[in-house]
Each structure stands twice: as C-alpha cells, then as structure tokens.
C-alpha positions as CSV (number, residue, x, y, z in Angstrom):
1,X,-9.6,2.0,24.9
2,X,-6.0,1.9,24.1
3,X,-6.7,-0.3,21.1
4,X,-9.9,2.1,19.6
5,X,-7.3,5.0,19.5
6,X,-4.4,2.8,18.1
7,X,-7.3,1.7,15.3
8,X,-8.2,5.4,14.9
9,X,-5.0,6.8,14.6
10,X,-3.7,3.7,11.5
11,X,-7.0,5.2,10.0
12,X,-6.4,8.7,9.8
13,X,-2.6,7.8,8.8
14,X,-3.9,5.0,5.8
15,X,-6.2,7.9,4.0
16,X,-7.9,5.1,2.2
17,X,-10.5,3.8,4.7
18,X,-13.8,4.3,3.3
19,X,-17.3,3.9,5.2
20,X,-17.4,0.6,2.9
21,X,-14.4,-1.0,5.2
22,X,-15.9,-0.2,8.2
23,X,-17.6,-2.7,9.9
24,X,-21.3,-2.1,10.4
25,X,-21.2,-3.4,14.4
26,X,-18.2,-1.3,15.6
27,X,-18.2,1.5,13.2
28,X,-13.7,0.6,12.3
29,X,-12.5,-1.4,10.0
30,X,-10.8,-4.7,11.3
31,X,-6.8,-4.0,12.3
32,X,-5.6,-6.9,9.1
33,X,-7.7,-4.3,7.0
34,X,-6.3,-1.1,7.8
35,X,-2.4,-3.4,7.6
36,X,-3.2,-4.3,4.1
37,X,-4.5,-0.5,3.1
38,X,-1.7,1.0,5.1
39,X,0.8,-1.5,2.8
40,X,-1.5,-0.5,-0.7
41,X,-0.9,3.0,0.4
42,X,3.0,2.7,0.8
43,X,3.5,1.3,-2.1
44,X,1.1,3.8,-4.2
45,X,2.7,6.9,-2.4
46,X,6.4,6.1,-1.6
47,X,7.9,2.8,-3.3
48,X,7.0,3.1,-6.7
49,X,7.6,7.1,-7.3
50,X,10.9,6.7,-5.9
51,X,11.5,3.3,-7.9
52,X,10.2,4.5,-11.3
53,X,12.5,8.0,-10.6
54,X,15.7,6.1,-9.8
55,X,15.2,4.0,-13.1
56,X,14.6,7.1,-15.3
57,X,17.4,8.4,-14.0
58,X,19.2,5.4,-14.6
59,X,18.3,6.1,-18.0
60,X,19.1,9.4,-18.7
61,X,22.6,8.2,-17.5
62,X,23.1,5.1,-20.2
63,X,23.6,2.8,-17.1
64,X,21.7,-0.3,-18.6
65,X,22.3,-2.7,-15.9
66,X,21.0,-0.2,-13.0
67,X,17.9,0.9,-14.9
68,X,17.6,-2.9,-15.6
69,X,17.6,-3.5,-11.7
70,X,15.5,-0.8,-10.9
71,X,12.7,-2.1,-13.6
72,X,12.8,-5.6,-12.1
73,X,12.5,-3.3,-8.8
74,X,9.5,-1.9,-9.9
75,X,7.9,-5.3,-11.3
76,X,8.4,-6.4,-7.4
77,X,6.9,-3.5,-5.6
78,X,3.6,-3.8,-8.3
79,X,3.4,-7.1,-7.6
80,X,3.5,-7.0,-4.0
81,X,1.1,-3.9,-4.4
82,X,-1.1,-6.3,-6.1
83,X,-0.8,-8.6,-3.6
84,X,-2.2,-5.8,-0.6
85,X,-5.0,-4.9,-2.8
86,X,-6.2,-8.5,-3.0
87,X,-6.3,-8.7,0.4
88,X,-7.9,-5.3,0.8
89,X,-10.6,-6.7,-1.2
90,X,-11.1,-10.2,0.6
91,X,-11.1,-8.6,4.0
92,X,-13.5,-5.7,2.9
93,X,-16.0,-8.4,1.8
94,X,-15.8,-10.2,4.6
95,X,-16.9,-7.7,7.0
C-alpha cells in the first residue's frame, strides 16, 4: 500500500508519465522509470535554465572564463540529460 502511494505521488511530481510508461499488468510505471523521468524532468525544468541564465549573464559582464565554465556546465547537464532520456527509453520498451 505504502509503496502504490509512494509510486503515485513520484508520478504526479514527474509530469511526464504517459499511459505509454505504464505497465499494462499494474496500471504504474516501474519505480527505475519514474527515477529516470523525474532526473529528464530536472534537468529540462531547473538545471539548464538556471545554467544557460548564469552563462548569459556571464556574458553580458565580459567575464570570459566564468561564461566559459558555465558553457562546459551546460555541455554536462545535456549530457547527463541525454543520458536519463536513454534510459527513459530502454525502460519504457521494456515494460
């Protein structure tokens, strides 16, 4: 019980869980698949708008080596977004 309302609840909070995740026999999506959307998610909604803001800012102030850092920042949190969404993918086809 305390795990179907755990389950529920990382739904509601991943807002990417669609009927195509879900697995047929239980009606939820597998708890590694609503991990990896939650992850795809974060990155999508918080890391990179924040990332990509600091680096224009960077910018706009002629600091170089901080835009530089932030960039490389950026190029990290894609990548590991890239990474999620991989696994978003394997995990949806294997339920």
């Amino acid at each position: 019980m305390r795990e179907e309302f755990i389950s529920g609840r990382l739904e509601r909070e991943a807002g990417m869980i669609v009927p195509a995740y879900r697995n047929a026999e239980s009606g939820t999506a597998s708890p590694e698949l609503i991990v990896a959307v939650c992850q795809v998610n974060h990155f999508d909604t918080r890391v990179l708008p924040l990332l990509k803001a600091h680096t224009a800012y960077m910018d706009r102030l002629g600091l170089r080596e901080a835009q530089q850092l932030g960039q490389d920042l950026v190029h990290r949190a894609t990548s590991n977004r890239d990474k999620w969404r991989e696994r978003v993918d394997s995990l949806s086809e294997e339920q």
